[in-house]
Structures are given as structure tokens and as C-alpha cells.
Backbone as CSV, one residue per row, in Angstrom:
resi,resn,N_x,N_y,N_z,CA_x,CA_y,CA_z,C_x,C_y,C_z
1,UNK,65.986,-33.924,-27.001,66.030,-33.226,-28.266,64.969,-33.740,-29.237
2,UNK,64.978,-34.570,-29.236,63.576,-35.462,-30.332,62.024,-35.241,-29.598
3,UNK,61.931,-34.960,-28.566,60.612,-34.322,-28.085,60.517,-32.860,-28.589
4,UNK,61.870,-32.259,-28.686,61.245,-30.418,-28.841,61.585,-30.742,-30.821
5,UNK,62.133,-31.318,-31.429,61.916,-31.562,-32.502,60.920,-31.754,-33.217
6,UNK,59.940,-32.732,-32.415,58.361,-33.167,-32.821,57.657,-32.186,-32.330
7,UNK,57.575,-31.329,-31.449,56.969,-30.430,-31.285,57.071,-29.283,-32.533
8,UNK,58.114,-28.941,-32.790,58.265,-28.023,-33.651,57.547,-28.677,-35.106
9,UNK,57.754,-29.916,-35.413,57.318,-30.479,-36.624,56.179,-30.186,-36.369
10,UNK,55.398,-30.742,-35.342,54.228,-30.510,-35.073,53.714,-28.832,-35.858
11,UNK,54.020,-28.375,-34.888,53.664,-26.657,-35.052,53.500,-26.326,-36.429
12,UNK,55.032,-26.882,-37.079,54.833,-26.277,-38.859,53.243,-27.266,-39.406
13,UNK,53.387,-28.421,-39.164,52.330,-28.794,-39.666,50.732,-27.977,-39.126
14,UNK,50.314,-28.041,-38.487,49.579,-27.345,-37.863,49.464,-25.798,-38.622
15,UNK,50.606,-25.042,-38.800,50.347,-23.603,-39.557,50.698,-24.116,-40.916
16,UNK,51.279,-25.201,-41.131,50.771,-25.230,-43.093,49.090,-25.439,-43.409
17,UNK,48.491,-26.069,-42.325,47.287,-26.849,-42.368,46.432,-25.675,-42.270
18,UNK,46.933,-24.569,-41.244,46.348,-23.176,-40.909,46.134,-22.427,-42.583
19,UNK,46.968,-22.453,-43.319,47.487,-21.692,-44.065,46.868,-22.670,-45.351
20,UNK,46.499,-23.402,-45.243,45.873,-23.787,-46.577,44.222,-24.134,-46.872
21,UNK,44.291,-24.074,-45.176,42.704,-23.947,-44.640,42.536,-22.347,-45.515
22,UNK,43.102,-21.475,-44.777,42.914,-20.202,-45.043,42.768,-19.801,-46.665
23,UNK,43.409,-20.501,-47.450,43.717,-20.184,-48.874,42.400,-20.894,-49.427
24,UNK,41.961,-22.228,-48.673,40.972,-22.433,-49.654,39.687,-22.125,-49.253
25,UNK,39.652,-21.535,-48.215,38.072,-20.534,-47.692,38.069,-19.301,-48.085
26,UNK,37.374,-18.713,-48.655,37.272,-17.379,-49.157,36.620,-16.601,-48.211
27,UNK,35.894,-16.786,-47.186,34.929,-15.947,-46.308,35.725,-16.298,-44.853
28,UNK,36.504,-17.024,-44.528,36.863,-17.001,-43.039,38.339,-16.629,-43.093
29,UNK,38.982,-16.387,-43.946,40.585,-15.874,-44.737,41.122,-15.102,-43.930
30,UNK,39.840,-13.846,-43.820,40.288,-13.339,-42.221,40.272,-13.244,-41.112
31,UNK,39.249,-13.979,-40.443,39.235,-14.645,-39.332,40.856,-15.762,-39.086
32,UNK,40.815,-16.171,-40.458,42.356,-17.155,-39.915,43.612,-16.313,-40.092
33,UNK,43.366,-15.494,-40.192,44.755,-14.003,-40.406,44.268,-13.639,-38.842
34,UNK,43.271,-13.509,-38.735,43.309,-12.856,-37.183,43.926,-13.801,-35.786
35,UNK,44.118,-14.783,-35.991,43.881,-16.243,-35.614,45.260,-16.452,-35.757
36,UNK,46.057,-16.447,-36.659,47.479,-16.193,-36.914,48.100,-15.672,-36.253
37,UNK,47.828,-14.039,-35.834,48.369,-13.011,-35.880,48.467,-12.990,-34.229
38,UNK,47.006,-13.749,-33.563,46.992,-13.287,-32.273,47.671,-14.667,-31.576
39,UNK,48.258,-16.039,-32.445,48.975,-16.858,-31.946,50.547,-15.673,-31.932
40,UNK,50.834,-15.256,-33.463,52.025,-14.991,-33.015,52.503,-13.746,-32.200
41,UNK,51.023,-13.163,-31.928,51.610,-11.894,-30.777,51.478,-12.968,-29.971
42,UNK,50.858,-14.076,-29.171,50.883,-15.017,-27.745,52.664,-15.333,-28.023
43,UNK,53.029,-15.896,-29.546,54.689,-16.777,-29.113,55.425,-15.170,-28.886
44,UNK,55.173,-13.925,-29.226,56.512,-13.274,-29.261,56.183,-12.957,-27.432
45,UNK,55.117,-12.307,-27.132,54.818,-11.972,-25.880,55.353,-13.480,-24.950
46,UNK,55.586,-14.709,-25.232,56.168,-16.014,-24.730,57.522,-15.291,-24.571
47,UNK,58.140,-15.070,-25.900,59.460,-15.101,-26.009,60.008,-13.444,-24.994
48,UNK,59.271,-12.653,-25.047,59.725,-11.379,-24.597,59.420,-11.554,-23.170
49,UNK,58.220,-12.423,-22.566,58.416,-12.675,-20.925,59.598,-13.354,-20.366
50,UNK,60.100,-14.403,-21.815,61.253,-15.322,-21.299,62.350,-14.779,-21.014
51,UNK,62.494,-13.445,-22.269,64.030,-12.565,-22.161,63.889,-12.141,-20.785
52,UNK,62.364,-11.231,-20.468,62.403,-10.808,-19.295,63.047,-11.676,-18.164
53,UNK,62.298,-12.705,-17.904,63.376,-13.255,-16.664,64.073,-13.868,-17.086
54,UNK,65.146,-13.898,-17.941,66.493,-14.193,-17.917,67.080,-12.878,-17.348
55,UNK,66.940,-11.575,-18.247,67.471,-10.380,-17.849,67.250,-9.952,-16.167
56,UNK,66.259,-10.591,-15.216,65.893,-10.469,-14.340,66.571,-11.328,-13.608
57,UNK,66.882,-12.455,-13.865,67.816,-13.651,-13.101,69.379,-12.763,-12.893
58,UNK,69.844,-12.089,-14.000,71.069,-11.263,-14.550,71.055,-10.468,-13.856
59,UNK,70.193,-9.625,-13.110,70.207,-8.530,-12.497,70.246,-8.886,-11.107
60,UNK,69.728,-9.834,-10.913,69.384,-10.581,-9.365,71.202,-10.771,-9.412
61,UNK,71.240,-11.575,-10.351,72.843,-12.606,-10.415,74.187,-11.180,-9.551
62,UNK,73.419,-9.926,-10.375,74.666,-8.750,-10.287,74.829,-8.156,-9.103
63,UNK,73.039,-8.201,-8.630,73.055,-7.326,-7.400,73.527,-8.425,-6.579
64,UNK,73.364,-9.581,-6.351,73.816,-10.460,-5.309,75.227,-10.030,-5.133
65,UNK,76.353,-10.349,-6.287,77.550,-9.778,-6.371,77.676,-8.832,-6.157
66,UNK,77.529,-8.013,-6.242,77.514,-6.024,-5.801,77.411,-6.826,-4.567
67,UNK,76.376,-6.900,-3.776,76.614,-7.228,-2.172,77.159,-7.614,-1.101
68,UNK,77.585,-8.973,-2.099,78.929,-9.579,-1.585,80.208,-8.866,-1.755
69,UNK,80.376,-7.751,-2.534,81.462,-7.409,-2.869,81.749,-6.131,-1.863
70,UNK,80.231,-5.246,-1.804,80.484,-4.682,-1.137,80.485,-5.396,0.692
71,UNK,79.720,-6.557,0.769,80.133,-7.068,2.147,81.907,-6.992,2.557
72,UNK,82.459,-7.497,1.529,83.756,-7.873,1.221,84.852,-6.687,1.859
73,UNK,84.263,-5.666,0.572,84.926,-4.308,1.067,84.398,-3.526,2.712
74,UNK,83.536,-3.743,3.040,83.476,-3.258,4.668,83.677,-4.214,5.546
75,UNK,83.688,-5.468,5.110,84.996,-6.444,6.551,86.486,-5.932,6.402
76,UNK,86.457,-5.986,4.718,88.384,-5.382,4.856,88.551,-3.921,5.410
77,UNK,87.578,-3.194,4.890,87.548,-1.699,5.824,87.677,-1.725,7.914
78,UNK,86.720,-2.652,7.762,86.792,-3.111,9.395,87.900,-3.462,9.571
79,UNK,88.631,-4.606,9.057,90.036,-4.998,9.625,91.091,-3.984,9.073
80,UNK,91.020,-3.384,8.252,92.276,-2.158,8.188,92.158,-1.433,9.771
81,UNK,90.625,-0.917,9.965,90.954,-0.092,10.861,91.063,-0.357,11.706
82,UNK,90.951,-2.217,12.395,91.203,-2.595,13.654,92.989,-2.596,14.056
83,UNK,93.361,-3.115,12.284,94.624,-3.025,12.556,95.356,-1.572,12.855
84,UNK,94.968,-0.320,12.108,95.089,0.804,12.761,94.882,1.274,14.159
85,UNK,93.903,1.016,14.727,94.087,0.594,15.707,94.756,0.442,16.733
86,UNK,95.009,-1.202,16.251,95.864,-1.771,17.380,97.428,-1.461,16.848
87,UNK,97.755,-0.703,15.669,98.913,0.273,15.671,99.534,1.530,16.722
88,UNK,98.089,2.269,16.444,98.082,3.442,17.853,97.752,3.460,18.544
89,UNK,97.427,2.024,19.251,97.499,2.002,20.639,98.973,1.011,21.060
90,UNK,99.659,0.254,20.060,101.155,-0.189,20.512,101.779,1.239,20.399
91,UNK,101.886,2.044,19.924,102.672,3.187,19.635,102.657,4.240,20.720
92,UNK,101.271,4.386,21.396,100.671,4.800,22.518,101.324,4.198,23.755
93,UNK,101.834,2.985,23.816,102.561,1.720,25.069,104.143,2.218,25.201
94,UNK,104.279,2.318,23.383,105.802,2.071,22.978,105.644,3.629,23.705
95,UNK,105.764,4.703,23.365,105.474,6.144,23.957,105.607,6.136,25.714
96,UNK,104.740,5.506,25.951,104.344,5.545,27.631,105.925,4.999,27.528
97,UNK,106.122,3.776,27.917,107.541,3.243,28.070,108.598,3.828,28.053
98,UNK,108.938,4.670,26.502,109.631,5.197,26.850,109.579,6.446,27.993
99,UNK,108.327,6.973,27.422,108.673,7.961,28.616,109.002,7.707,30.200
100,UNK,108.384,6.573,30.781,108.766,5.665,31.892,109.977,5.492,32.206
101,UNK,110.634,5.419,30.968,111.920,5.207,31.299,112.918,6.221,31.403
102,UNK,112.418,7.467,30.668,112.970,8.519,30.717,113.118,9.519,31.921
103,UNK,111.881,9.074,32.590,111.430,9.379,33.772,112.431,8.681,34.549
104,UNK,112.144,7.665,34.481,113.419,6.685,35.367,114.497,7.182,35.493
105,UNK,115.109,7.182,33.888,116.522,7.750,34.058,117.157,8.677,34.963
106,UNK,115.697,9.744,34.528,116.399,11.412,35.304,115.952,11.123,36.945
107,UNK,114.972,10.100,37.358,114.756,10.021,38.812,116.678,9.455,39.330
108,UNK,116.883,8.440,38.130,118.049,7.731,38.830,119.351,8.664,38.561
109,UNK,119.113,9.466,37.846,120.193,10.374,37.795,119.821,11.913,39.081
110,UNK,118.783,12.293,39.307,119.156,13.375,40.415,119.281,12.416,41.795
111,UNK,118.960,11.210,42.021,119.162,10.551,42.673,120.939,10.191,43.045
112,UNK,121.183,9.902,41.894,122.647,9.991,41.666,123.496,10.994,42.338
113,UNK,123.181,12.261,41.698,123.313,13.517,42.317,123.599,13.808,43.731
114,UNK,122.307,13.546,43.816,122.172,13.931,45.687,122.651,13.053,46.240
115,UNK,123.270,11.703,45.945,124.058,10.853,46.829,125.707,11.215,46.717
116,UNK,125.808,11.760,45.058,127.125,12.404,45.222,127.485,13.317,46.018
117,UNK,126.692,14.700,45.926,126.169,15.420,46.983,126.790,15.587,48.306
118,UNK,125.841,14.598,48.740,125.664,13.752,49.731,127.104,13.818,50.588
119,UNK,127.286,12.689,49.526,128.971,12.012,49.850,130.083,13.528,49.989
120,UNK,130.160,14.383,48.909,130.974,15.323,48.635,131.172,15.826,50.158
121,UNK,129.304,16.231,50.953,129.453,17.169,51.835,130.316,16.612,53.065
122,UNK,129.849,15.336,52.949,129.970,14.244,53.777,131.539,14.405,53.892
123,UNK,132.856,14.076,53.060,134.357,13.876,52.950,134.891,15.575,53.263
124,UNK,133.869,16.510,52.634,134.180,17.711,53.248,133.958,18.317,54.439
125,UNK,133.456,17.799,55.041,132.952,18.167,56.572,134.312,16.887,57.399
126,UNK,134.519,15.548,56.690,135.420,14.564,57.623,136.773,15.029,57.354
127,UNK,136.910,15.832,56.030,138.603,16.376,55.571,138.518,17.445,56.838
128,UNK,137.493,18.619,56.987,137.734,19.392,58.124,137.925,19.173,59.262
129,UNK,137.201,18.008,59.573,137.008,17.553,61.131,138.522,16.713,61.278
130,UNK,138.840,16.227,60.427,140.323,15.557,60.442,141.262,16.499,60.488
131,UNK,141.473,17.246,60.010,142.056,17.995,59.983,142.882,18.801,61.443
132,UNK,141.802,19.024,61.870,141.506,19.956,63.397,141.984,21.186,63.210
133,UNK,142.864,21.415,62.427,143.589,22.905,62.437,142.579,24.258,62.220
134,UNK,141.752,23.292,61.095,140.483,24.945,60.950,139.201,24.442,60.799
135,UNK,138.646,25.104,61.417,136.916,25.278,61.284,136.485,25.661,59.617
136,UNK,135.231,25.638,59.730,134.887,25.980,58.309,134.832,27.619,58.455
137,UNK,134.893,27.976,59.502,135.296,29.720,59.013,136.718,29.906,59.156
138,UNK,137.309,28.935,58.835,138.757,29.066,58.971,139.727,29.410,60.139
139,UNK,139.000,29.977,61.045,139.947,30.489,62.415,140.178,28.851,62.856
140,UNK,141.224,28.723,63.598,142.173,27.819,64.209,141.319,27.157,65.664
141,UNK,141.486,25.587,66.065,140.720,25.605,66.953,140.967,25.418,67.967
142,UNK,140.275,25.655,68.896,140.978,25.688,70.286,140.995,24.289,71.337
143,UNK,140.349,23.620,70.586,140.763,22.219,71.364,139.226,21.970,71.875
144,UNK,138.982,20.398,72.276,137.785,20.131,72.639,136.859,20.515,73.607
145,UNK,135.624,21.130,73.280,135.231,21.555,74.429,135.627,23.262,74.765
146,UNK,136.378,23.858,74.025,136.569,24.834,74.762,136.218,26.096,73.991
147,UNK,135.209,26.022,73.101,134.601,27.083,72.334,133.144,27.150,73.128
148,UNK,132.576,27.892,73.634,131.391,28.383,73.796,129.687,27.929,72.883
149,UNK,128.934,27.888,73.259,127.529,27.773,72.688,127.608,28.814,71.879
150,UNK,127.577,29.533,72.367,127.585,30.951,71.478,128.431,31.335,70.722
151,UNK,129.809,30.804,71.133,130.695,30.912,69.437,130.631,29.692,68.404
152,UNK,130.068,28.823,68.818,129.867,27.597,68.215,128.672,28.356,67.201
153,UNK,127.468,28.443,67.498,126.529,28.886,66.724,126.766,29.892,65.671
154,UNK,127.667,31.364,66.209,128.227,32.217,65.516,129.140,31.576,63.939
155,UNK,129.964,30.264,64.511,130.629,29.821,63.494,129.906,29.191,62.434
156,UNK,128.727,28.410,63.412,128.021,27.621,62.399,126.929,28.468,60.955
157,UNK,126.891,29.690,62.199,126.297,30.439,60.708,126.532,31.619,59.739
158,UNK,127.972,31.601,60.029,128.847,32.313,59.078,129.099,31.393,57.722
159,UNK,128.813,32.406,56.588,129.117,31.659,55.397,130.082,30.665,55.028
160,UNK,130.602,29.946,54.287,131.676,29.406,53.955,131.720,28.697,52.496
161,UNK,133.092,28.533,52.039,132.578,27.970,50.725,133.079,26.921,49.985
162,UNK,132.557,26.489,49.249,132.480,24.558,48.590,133.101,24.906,47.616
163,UNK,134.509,23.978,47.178,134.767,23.763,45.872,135.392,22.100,45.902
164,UNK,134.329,21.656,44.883,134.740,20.583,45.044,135.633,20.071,43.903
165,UNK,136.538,19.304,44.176,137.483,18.744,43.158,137.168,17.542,42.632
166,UNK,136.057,16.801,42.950,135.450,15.532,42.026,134.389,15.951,40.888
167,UNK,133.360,16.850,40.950,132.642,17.655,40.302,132.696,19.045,39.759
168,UNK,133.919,19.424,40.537,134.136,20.440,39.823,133.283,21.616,39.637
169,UNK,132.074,21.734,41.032,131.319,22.963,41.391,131.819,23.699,42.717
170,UNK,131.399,24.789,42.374,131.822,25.515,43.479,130.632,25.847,43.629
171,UNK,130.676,26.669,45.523,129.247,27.576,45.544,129.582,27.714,47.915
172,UNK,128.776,28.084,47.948,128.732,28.914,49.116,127.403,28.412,50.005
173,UNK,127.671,28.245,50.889,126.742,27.534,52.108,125.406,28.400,52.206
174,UNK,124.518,28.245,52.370,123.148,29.386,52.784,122.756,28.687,53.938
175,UNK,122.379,29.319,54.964,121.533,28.653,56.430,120.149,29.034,56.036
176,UNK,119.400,28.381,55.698,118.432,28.507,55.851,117.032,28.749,57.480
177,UNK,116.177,29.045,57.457,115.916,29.225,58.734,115.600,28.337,59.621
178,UNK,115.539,27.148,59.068,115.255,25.835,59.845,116.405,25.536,60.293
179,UNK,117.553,25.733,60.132,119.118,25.731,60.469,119.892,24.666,59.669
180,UNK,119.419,24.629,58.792,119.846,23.398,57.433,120.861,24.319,56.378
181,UNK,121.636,23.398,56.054,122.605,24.268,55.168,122.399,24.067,53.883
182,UNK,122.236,25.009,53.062,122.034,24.480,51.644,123.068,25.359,50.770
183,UNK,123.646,24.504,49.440,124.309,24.809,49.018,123.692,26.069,47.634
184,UNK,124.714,27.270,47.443,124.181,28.049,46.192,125.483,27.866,44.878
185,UNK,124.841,27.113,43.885,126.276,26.942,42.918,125.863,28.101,42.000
């Protein structure tokens, strides 16, 4: 502080010394007005380069920030949408799965089915055969062995019909042409 103090003392002395030079010369009065004038356009043109780069440091200072800020905002843009993302593609898994399983279900349920099925035709064919009294076309039987090829076949592909008392469907035999019986509910 005591260096820019003496400087400044300096200076005033220097323009009182300017200024009394000037007052007591009558012929160079304006030469030292000119001399004046073009020191203090040099200090303001000093002072107006200085504002300049301060205001220029300020602008540097803003845009740096603007940059960073906008860096800021397109990493968080990036991670929103990674996390979006990796939203719809768990949701996409969770989806598959279930449907996997839904799939499952109904595989393990006609599966189900056809073993009930299965079984139904299965106790209905051993209730008849236990039975012995009737064929599935109902006529009476004549004992082992003593029906014919040819009435055997005749019987086997005469209609007949299913009601079952565990499921509670009914329906009617079809021969198909491979000689397989399939049921019509």
C-alpha cells in the first residue's frame, strides 16, 4: 500500500508541476494542454482496457460454467435414460416370465387333461371289460373266443357313448381312419 501511495503522490506532484509550468509560460500553455490531455486519454484508455479484461475474465468465468453445467445436464440426461432403459428391458424379462409361465401353466394343465383323459378312457374300457356282461355296443357276450374277426371289427366300429361321472362330459366315440378312437364332446 505505501508503494501505490507514493506513486500516486508522485503523479499529483508531477501534474501540479505540469500545471504551473503551464501557467507560467505563455507560448507553450498549449502544447502543455495538449500534453495533458493526451496523458489523460493514455490513463482512461489504461482504465477502459482494464474494465475490458475484467469483463472478459467474467465472460470466460460464465461460459466455463454454462459448460460445466451444461456437461452436468447431459451426463444426468445420459443416466436418466440408461436407467430407462434398464427399466424396459426388466419389464421386457418380467413380461417374458410371465408369459413362460403362463405358457407353462396351460402346457401343465392340457397335460393334465389328457392324463385325466387318459385315465377316464382307461377305468371305462376296465369297468366294461370287468364287467363281461356287455360290450361297448351293448349286446351281451358270448364268452372267450367265440365272436368272429368280423364281428369283432363290426363292434369295434359302431359308435358308442362316454359319460363320465368324474368330469362330468359326455360325448360319443368317432373312428377315425387310422382306426383310433377319438372322442366328440
Amino acid at each position: 500500500m505505501d508503494l501505490v501511495s507514493n506513486m500516486r503522490f508522485q503523479e499529483k506532484e508531477i501534474q501540479r508541476a505540469k500545471e504551473e509550468a503551464v501557467r507560467n509560460r505563455k507560448r507553450s500553455s498549449r502544447i502543455a494542454m495538449r500534453e495533458l490531455e493526451k496523458e489523460e486519454a493514455t490513463r482512461m484508455e489504461e482504465v477502459r482496457r482494464d474494465l475490458e479484461v475484467r469483463m472478459q475474465k467474467v465472460r470466460d468465468d460464465e461460459a466455463k460454467e454454462a459448460a460445466i453445467e451444461a456437461d452436468k445436464m447431459a451426463k444426468e440426461k445420459e443416466r436418466e435414460d440408461r436407467l430407462k432403459d434398464r427399466e424396459e428391458r426388466l419389464k421386457q424379462r418380467e413380461d417374458a416370465i410371465a408369459q413362460r409361465a403362463v405358457e407353462e401353466t396351460r402346457a401343465k394343465e392340457e397335460a393334465e387333461k389328457a392324463r385325466e383323459f387318459r385315465a377316464q378312457k382307461r377305468l371305462a374300457g376296465e369297468s366294461a371289460a370287468a364287467s363281461g356282461a356287455s360290450t361297448p355296443t351293448g349286446k351281451a357276450g358270448k364268452g372267450k373266443g367265440s365272436a368272429t374277426k368280423a364281428e369283432q371289427s363290426e363292434e369295434e366300429e359302431e359308435d358308442w357313448e362316454l359319460a363320465c361321472e368324474v368330469c362330468k362330459q359326455h360325448g360319443w366315440n368317432v373312428v377315425s381312419t387310422f382306426g383310433y378312437a377319438k372322442f366328440a364332446f
